[in-house]
C-alpha positions as a Markdown table, in Angstrom:
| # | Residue | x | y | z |
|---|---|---|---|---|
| 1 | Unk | 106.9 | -34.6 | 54.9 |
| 2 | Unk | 106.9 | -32.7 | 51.8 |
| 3 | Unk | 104.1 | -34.7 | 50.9 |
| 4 | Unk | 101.7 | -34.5 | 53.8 |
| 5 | Unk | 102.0 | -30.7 | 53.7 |
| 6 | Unk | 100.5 | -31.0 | 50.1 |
| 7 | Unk | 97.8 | -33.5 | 50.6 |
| 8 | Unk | 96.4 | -31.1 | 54.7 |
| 9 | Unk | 95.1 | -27.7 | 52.5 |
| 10 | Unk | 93.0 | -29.8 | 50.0 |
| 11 | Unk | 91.3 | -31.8 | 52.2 |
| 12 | Unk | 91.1 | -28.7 | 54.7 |
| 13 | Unk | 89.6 | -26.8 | 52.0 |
| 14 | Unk | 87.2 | -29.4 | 50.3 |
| 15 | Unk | 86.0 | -29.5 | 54.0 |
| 16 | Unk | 85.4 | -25.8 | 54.3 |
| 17 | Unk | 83.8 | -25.7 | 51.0 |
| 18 | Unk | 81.6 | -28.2 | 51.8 |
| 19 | Unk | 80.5 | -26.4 | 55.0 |
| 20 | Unk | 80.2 | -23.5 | 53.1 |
| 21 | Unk | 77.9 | -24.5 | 50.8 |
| 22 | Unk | 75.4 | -26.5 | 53.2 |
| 23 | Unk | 75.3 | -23.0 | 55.4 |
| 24 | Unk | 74.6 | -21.6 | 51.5 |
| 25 | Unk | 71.8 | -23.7 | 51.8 |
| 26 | Unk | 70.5 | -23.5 | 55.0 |
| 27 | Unk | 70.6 | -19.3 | 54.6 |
| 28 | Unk | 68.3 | -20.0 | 51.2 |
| 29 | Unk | 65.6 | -22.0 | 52.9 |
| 30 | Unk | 65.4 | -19.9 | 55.9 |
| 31 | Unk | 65.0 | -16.9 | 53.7 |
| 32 | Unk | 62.3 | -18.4 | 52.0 |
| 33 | Unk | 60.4 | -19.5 | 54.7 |
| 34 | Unk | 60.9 | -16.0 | 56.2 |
| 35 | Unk | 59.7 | -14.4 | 52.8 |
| 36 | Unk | 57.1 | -17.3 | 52.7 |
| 37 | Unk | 55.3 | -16.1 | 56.2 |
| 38 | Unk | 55.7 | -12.7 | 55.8 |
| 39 | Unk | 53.8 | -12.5 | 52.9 |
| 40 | Unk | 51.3 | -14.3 | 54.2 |
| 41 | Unk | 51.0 | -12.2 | 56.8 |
| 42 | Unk | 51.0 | -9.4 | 54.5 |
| 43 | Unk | 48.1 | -11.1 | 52.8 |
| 44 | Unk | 46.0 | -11.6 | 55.7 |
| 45 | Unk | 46.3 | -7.9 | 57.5 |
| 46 | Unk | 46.3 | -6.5 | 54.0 |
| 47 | Unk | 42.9 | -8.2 | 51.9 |
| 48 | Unk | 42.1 | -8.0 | 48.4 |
| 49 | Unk | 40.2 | -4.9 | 46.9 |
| 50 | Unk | 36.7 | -6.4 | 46.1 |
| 51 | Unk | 34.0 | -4.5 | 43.9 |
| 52 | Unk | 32.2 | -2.4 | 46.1 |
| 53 | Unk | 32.7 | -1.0 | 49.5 |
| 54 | Unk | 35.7 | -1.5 | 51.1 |
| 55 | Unk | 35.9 | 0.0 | 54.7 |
| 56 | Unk | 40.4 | 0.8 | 55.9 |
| 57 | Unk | 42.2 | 2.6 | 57.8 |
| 58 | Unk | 45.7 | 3.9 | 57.6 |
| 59 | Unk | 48.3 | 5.5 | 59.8 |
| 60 | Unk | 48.7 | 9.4 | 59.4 |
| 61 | Unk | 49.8 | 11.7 | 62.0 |
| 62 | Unk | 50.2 | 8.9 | 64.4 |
| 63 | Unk | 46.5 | 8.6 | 64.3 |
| 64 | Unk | 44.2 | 5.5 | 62.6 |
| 65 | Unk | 42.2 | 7.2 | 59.9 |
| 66 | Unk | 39.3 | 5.2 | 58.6 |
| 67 | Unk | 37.8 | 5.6 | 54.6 |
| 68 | Unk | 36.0 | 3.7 | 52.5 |
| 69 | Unk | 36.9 | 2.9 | 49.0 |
| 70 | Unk | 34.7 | 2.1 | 46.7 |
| 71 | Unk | 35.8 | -0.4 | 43.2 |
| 72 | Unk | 33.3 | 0.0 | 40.8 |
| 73 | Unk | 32.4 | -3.5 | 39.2 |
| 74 | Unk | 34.4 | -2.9 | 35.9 |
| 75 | Unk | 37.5 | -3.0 | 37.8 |
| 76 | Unk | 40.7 | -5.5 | 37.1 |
| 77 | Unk | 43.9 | -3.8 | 38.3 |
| 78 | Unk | 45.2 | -3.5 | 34.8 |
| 79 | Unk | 43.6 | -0.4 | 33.8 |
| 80 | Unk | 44.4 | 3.0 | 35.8 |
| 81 | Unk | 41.3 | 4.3 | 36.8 |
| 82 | Unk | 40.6 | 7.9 | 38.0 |
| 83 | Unk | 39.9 | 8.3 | 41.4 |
| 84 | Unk | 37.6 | 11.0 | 42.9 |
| 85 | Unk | 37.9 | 12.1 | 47.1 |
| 86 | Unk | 34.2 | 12.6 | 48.7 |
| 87 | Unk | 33.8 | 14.4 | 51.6 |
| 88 | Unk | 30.7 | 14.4 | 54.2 |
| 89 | Unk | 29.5 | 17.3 | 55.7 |
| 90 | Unk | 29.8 | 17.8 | 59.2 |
| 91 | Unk | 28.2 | 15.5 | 61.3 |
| 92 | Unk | 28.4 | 12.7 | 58.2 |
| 93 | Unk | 29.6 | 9.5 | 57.2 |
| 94 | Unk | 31.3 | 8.4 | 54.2 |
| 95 | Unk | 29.0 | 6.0 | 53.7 |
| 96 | Unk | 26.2 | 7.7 | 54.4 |
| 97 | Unk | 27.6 | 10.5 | 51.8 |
| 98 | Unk | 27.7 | 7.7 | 49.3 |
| 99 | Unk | 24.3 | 6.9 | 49.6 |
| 100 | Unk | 23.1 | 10.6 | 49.7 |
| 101 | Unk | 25.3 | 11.3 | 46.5 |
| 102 | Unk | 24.5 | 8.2 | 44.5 |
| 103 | Unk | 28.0 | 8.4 | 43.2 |
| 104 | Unk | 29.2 | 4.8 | 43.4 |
| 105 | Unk | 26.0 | 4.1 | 41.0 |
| 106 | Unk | 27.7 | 7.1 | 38.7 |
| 107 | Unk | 31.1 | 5.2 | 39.2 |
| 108 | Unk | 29.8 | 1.7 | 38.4 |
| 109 | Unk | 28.8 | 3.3 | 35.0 |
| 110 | Unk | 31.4 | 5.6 | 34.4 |
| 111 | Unk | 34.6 | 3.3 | 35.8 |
| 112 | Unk | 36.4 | 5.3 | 38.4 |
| 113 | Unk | 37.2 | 4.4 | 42.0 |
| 114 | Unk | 36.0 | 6.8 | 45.1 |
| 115 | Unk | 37.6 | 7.3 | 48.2 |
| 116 | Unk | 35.6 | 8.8 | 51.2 |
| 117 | Unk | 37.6 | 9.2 | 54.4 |
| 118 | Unk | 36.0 | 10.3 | 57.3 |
| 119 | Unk | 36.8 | 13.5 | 59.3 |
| 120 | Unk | 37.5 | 13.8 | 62.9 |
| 121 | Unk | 38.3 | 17.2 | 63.2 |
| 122 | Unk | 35.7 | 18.2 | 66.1 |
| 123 | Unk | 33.4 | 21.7 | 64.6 |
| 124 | Unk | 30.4 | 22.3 | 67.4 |
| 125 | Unk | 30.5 | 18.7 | 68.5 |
| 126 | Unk | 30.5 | 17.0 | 65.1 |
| 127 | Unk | 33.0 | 15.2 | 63.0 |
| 128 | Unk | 34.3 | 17.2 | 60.1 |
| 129 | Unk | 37.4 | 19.0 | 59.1 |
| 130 | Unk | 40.9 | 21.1 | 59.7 |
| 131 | Unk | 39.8 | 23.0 | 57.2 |
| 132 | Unk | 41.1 | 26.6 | 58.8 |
| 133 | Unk | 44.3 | 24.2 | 59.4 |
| 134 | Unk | 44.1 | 24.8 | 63.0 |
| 135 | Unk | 47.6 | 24.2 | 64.1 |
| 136 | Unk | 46.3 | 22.1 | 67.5 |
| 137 | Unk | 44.2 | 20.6 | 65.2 |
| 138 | Unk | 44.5 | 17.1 | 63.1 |
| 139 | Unk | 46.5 | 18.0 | 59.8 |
| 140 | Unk | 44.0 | 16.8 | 57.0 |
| 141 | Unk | 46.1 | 17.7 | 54.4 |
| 142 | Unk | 48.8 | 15.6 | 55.0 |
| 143 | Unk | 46.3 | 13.0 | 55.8 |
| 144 | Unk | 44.7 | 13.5 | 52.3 |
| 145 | Unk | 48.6 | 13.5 | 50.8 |
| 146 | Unk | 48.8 | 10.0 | 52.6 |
| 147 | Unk | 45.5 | 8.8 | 51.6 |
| 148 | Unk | 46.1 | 9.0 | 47.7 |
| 149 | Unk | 50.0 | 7.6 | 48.4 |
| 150 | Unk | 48.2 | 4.5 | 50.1 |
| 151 | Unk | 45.3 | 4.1 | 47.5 |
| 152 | Unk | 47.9 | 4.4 | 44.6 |
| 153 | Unk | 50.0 | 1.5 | 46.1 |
| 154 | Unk | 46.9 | -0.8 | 46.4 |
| 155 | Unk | 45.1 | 0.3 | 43.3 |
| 156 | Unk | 45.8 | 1.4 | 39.4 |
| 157 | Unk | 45.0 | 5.0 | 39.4 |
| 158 | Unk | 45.2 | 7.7 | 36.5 |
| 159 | Unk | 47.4 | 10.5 | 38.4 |
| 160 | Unk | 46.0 | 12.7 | 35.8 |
| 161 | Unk | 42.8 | 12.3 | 36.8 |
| 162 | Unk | 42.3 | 12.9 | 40.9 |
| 163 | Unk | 39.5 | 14.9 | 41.6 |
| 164 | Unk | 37.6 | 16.2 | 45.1 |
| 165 | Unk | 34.0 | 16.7 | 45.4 |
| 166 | Unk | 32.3 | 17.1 | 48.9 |
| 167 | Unk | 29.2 | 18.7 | 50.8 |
| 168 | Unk | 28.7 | 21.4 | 53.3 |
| 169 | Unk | 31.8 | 21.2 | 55.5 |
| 170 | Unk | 33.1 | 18.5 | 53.0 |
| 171 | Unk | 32.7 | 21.3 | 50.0 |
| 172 | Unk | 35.3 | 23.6 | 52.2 |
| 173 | Unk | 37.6 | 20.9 | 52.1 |
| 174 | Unk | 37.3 | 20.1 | 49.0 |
| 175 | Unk | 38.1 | 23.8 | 48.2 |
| 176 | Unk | 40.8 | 23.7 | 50.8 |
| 177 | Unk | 42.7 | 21.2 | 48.8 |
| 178 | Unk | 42.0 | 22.4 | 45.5 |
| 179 | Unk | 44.8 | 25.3 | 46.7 |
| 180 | Unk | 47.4 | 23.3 | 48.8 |
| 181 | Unk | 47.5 | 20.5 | 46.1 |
| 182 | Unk | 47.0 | 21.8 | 43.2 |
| 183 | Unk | 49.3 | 19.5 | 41.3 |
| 184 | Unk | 47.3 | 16.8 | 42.1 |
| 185 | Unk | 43.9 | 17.4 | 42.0 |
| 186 | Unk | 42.6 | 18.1 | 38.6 |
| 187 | Unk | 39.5 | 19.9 | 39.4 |
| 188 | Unk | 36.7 | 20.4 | 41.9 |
| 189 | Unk | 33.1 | 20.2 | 42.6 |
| 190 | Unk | 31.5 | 21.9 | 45.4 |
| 191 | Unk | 27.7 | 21.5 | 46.7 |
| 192 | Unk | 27.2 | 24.4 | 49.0 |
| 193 | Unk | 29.8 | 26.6 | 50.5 |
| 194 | Unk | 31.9 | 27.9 | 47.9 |
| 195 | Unk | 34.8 | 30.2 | 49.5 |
| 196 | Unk | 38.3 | 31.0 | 48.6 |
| 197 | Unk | 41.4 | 31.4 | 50.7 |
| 198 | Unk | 44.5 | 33.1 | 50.6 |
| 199 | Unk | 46.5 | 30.3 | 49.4 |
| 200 | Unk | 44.9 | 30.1 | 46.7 |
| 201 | Unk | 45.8 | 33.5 | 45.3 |
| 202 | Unk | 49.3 | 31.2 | 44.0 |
| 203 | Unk | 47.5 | 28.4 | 42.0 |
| 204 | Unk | 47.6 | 27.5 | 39.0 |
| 205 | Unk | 43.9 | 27.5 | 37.3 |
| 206 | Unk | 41.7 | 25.3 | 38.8 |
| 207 | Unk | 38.2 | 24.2 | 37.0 |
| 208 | Unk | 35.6 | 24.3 | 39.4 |
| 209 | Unk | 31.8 | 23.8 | 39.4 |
| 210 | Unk | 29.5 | 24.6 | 42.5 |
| 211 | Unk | 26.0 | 24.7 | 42.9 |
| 212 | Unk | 24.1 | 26.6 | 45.7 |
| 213 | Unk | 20.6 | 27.0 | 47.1 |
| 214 | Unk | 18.8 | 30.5 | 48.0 |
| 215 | Unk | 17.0 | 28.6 | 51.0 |
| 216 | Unk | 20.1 | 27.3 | 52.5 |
| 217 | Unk | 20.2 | 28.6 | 55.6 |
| 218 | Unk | 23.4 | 26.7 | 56.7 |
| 219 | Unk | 26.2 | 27.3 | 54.4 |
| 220 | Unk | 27.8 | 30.5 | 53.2 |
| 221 | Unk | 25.2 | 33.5 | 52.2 |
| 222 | Unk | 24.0 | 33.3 | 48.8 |
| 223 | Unk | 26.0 | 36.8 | 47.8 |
| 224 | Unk | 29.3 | 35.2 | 49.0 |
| 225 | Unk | 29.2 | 32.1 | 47.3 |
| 226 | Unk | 28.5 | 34.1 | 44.0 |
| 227 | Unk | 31.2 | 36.5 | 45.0 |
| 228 | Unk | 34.0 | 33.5 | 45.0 |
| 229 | Unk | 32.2 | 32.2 | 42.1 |
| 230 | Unk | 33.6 | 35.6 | 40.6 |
| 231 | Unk | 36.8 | 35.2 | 42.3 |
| 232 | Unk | 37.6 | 31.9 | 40.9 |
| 233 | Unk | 36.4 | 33.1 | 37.5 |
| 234 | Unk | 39.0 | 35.7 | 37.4 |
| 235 | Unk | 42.0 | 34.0 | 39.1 |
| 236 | Unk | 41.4 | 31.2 | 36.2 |
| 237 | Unk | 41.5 | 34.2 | 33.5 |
| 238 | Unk | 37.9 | 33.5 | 32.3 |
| 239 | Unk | 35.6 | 35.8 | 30.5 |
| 240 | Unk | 34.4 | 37.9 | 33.3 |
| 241 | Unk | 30.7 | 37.8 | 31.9 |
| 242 | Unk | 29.3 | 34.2 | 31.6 |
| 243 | Unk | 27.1 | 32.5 | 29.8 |
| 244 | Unk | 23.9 | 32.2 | 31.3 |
| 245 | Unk | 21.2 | 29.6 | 30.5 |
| 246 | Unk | 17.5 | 28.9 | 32.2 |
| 247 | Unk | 17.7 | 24.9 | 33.4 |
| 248 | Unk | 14.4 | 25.3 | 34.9 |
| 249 | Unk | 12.2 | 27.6 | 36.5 |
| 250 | Unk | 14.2 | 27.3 | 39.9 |
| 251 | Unk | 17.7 | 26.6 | 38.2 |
| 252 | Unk | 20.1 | 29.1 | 36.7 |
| 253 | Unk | 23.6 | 28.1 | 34.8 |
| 254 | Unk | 26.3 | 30.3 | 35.0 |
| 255 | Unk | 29.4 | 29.1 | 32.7 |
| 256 | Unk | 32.4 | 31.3 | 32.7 |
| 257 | Unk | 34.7 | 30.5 | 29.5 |
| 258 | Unk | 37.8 | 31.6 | 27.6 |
| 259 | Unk | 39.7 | 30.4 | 30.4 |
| 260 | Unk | 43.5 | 29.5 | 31.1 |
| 261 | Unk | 44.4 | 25.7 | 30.6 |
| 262 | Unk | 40.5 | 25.7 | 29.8 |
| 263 | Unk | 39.6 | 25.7 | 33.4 |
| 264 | Unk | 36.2 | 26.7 | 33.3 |
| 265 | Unk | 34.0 | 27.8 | 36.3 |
| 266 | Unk | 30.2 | 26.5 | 36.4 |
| 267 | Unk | 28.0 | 27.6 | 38.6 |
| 268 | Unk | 24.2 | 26.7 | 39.8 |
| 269 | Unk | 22.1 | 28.5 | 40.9 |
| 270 | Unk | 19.1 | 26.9 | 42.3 |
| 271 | Unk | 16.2 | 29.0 | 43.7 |
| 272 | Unk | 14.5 | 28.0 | 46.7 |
| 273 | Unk | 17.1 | 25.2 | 47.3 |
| 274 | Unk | 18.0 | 24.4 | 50.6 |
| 275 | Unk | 20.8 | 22.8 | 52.6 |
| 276 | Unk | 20.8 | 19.6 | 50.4 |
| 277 | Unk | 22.8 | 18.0 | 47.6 |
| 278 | Unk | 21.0 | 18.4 | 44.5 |
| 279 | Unk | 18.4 | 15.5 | 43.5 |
| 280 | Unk | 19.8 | 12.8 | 46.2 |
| 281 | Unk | 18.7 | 9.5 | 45.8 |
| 282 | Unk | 17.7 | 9.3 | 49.2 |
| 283 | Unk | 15.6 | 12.3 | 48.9 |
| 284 | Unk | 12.8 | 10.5 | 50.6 |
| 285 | Unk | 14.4 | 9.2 | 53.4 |
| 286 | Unk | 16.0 | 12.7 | 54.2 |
| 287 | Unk | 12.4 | 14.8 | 54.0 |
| 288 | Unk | 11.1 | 11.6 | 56.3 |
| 289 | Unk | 14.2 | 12.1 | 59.2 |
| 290 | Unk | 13.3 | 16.1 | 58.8 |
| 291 | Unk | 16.5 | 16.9 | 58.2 |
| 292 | Unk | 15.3 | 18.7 | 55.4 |
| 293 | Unk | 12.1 | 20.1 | 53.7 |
| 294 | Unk | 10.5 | 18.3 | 50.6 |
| 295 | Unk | 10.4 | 21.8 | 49.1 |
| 296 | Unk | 13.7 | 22.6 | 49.0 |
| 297 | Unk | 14.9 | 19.5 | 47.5 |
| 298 | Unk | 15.7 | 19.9 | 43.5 |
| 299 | Unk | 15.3 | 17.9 | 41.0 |
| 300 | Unk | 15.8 | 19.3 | 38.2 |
| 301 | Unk | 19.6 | 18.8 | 38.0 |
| 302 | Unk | 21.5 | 16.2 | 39.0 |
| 303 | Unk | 24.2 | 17.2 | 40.9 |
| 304 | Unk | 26.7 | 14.1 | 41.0 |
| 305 | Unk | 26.4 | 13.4 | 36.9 |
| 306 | Unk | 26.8 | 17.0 | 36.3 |
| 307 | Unk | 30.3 | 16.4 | 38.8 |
| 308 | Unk | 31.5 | 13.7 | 36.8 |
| 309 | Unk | 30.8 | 15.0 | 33.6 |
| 310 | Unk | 33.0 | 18.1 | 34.7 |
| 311 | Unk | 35.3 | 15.9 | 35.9 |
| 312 | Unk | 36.1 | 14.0 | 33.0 |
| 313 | Unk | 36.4 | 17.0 | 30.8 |
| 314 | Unk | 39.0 | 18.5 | 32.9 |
| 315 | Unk | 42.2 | 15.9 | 33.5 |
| 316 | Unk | 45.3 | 17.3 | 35.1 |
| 317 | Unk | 47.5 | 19.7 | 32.4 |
């Protein structure tokens, strides 16, 4: 008796271990098959970056947001790259932005990655922006916030170097983030439509270089685009009287220095310029769909290097 009680608990627990370690087992290959098609699930709702255009969408606001990004061609993953936001103007496209701008040719050569999300916010009919942050409105600030979270988890960025640049109703976004994330842009540029708001009283300095036509007769008036350019001049602590130089015969360059964290204003002026982003490639094509005059196209700067160049001088402090 004394014996059989010894001899029941070891084979009672050699039978338990044993179970034990086949259910081990069993939980390890069921994992990995688990893990197995879930990542390729992941891979095929969620496709490699490839050099070039990329056209996704992500969830914000409970809406599906579409953008392009665009990898320039130097591009491995290993190297942070900056990234610069373009916005269209009212009516626009990202991709038709991109092809106005030229700047994926500029980011080929330069290596840094764009991102142009398209707006939905409806102004007279068109597709463009909550810039006045219309509270019925779509929030584009949080949607620009989740933008740059999602880009950052699918591509190397520098956070130092995020930058906005847009046109016409894209320019007033762009301004509109330069003062409600001013801790993660590092500077702006801005064709047409230079403003200010209140917000952006509380900033820290923010470099900034516009450029604006005295034909256009769709953005802000000529005397209040200079009037922010003043504005932003002095809320950056620059020398209140710039230096001026003669580009051209139609194009003036207003550089306000001695700044605070060396955020420098530059202005353009460009006289008889119209409604147009400065020396687009696809100048031709826009005079030809009249959607602007050949005449109040310049040529004499080009807008997007003159952006980048900014750009790169000026990463985050």
């Amino acid at each position: 008796m004394k014996h059989f009680l010894r001899f029941r608990p070891t084979k009672i627990n050699q039978y338990f271990n044993n179970v034990m370690r086949q259910l081990v087992i069993l939980f390890a290959v069921s994992f990995f098959l688990c893990f197995t098609a879930d990542q390729k699930a992941f891979s095929q709702t969620e496709p490699a970056l490839k050099a070039g255009e990329n056209i996704l969408s992500i969830k914000s606001g409970n809406q599906t947001r579409q953008y392009v990004l665009y990898i320039p061609s130097g591009y491995d993953g290993k190297k942070p790259f900056p990234l610069v936001l373009l916005f269209h103007g009212a009516g626009g496209s990202p991709k038709a932005t991109l092809e106005i701008t030229g700047l994926n040719i500029v980011a080929d050569q330069e290596a840094f990655i764009i991102a142009a999300p398209e707006g939905i916010y409806p102004i007279g009919g068109r597709n463009a922006w909550n810039v006045r942050l219309d509270a019925g409105g779509v929030n584009d600030v949080e949607f620009v916030k989740d933008l740059i979270r999602e880009i950052s988890l699918k591509a190397a960025i520098d956070k130092k170097r995020i930058y906005s640049t847009g046109f016409s109703a894209g320019a007033r976004m762009t301004v509109r983030l330069a003062c409600e994330l001013p801790n993660v842009l590092a500077a702006i540029g801005v064709v047409t439509n230079l403003l200010t708001f209140e917000s952006c009283a509380n900033i820290r300095p923010m470099p900034v270089i516009a450029f604006h036509g005295t034909a256009d007769r769709v953005g802000i008036a000529m005397k209040d685009v200079e009037a922010s350019v003043v504005w932003w001049a002095e809320h950056n602590g620059c020398n209140i009287i710039p230096t001026v130089k003669k580009i051209s015969q139609d194009v003036t360059q207003k550089t306000y220095g001695g700044c605070k964290g060396d955020a420098e204003v530059i202005f353009y002026h460009i006289n008889k310029g119209g409604h147009v982003w400065p020396d687009p490639p696809t100048a031709e094509q826009l005079v030809k769909a009249g959607r602007i005059k050949a005449e109040e196209i310049n040529k004499d700067i080009n807008a997007t290097n003159l952006i980048w160049s900014f750009f790169e001088a000026h990463p985050l402090p």
